[in-house]
Structures are given as C-alpha cells and as structure tokens.
C-alpha positions in Angstrom: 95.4 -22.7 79.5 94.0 -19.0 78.9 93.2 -17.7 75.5 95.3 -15.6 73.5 93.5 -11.9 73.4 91.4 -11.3 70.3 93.0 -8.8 68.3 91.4 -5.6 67.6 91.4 -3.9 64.4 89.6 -4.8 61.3 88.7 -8.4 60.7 90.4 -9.7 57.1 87.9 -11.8 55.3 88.3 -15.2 55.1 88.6 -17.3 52.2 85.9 -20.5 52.8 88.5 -23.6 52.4 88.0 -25.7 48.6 85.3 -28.5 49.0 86.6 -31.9 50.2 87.4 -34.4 47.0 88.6 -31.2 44.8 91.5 -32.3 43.4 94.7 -30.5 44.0 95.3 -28.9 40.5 92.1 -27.4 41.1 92.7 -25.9 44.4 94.5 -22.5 42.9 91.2 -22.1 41.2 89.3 -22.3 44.1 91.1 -19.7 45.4 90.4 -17.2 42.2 87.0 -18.3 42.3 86.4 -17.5 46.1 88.1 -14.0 45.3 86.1 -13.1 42.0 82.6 -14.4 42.7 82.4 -11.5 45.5 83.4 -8.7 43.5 81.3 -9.6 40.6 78.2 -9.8 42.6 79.4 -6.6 44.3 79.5 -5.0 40.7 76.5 -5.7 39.7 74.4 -4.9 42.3 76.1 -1.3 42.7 75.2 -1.0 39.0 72.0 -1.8 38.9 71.1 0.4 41.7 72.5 3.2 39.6 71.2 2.8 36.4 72.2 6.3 34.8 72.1 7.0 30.6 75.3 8.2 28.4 74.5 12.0 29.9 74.5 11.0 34.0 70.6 10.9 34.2 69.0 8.0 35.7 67.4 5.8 33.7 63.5 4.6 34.2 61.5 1.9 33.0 58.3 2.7 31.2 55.0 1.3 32.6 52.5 2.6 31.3 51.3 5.7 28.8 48.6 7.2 30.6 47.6 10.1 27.6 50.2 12.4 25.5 52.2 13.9 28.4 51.8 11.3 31.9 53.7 8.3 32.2 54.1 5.7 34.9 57.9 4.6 35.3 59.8 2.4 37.7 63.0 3.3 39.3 66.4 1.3 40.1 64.6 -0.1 43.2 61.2 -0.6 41.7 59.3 2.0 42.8 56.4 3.5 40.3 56.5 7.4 39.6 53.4 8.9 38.0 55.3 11.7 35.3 54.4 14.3 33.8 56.2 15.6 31.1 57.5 19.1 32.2 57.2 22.3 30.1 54.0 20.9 27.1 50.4 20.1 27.7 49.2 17.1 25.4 45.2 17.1 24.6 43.6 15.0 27.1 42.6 11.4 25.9 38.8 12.0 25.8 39.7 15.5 23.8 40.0 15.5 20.0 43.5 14.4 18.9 44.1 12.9 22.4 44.5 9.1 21.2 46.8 10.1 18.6 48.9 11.8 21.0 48.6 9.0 23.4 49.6 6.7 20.5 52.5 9.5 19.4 54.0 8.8 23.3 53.4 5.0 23.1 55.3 4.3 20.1 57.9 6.9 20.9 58.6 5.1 25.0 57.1 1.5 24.8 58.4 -0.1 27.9 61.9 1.3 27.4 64.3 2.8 30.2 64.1 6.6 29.6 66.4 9.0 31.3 64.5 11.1 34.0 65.7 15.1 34.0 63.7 16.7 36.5 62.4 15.6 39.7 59.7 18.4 40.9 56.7 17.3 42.1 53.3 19.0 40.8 50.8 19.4 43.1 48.9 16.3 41.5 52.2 14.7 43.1 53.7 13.4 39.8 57.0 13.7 39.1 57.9 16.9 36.8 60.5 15.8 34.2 62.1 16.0 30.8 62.4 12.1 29.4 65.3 11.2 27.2 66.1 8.4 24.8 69.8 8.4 24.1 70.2 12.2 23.2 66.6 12.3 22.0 64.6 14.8 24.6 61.0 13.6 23.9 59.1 16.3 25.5 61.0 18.3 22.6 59.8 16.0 20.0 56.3 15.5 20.8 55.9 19.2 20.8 58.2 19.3 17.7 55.8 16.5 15.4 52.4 18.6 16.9 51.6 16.1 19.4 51.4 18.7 22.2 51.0 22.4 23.2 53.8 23.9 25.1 52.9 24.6 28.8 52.6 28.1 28.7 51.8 28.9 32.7 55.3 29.4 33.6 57.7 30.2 31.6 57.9 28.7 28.8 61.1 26.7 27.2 62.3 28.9 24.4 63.4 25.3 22.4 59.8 24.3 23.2 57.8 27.5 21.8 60.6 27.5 18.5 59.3 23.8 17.6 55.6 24.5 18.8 56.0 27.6 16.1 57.6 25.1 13.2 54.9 22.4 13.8 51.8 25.2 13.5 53.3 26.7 10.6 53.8 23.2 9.0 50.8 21.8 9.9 51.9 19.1 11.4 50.0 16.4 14.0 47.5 18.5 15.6 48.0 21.8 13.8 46.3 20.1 11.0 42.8 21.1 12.2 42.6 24.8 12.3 39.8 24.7 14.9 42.4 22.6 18.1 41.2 23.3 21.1 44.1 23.4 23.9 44.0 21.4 26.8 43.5 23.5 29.4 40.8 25.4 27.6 39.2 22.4 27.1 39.5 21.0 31.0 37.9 24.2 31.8 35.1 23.8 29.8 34.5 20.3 31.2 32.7 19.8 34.4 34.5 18.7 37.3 34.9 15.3 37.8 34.7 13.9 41.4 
C-alpha cells in the first residue's frame, strides 16, 4: 500500500509523549511542563544575549581597571573590549596621582556590569565610550571628584569642562597639587616606549 503524501507547510512541534509509569493524574502536567520548559529556556537565553540597563544601553562586565580612564569589559557573548573612557584623560599610572586615580576607577566599577554609550574605536583599537552605573555617568564623575583632565583634543563636553572647572576651583583629587602635570604633557615628555 502506497504512502499518504507528506503534507507541506510548516511542521507543528510535537509534544514528546509523558514517561512510561507516570501516573495518570500527572499526565495534564506533563503536558504544561513540555509546553513551559521551552519558552522559559527561550526567555532566558534571548535575555541574556541582550543585557541592556534601565536607559536601553547594553550592559558590560568589568574585568579589569587598567589606570584612571581604560578598562577591560566583557560583552553578552563574552567577548573582552579594551575601553577607554571617552571625552577625559586620567594621569597615567606611573605619573603622579595616577594610582589614586586608578584606585578612584576601581572602587567606582569593581567587577560590576556597566552600561556601554559609545562604541568608536580609537586608533589604539579600544572601544571609545561613556560607562554608566544606573543613571551615574562615571566619566562625569571622575572628572567631577578631580580624578581626571577632560580630553581637550576634540571638542570638548561642555558637562565635562563645567565639573573639571568645579573640581580645580575646589581643590579636589588632583587639583590639590598646584604643580599637576596633564597626561599628555607628561606622555610627551617621556621617551617612547617600544
């Protein structure tokens, strides 16, 4: 006897029968069971891919805190992104006040998911990016606390040079010694290093 033709058209899934022994007042269950488990797993996983903060950013896990304005972050997938902090210019870790700042950064991030705003890429091939914590824009703040110049080669963020102005006339972080030395004065001063 031939076969009946195979129908074409989309295939409905099918529902894997209840184990053998599963007694009958369980076998509805099964069925909500075999329908939920899929969809949950399905949920999740589409989340996670997309991790994105309160504001639609995508969020990043912290690393490492390499000095006062690079960080190494890992995306949804896992991948690690050197950053740099877009738009200030922390002192280099060798310079003076450059642990403090690296410090400043450390205790601000830890290993917490940041939100990435931004996506650039320097010619160093980080990442260019504002982080945020919550509604917290951390380049902002380590400017803010004197922690970091603002990056004056472009133009500059007018929110940026305000707090840069508040922390020098307060003294605050590295405004503290009249003498600070920015960063990229100071990288020009040094040799170049192979």
């Amino acid at each position: 006897m031939p076969r009946p033709p195979i129908p074409s058209g989309p295939r409905r899934p099918r529902i894997p029968p209840p184990p053998r022994g599963l007694p009958k007042q369980l076998r509805p269950w099964w069925l909500v069971l075999a329908l939920v488990i899929p969809a949950v797993t399905a949920t999740v996983q589409t989340c996670q891919l997309k991790r994105l903060d309160q504001a639609g950013r995508p969020q990043w896990l912290v690393r490492t805190i390499h000095d006062g304005d690079t960080v190494t972050c890992t995306d949804a997938k896992g991948e690690a992104h050197r950053i740099r902090l877009v738009g200030i210019d922390a002192p280099e870790f060798h310079q003076s006040y450059g642990p403090e700042s690296t410090a400043a950064l450390q205790e601000k991030l830890g290993r917490r998911m940041v939100g990435i705003e931004g996506g650039a890429l320097d010619q160093y091939g980080r990442v260019l990016a504002t982080l945020w914590i919550d509604q917290r824009n951390i380049n902002r703040e380590m400017v803010a606390e004197g922690h970091a110049w603002v990056f004056g080669r472009f133009a500059p963020d007018a929110d940026l040079v305000q707090a840069e102005s508040e922390a020098r006339k307060s003294h605050r972080g590295l405004w503290a010694d009249p003498q600070a030395v920015n960063p990229s004065q100071w990288r020009d001063s040094r040799p170049p290093q192979p």
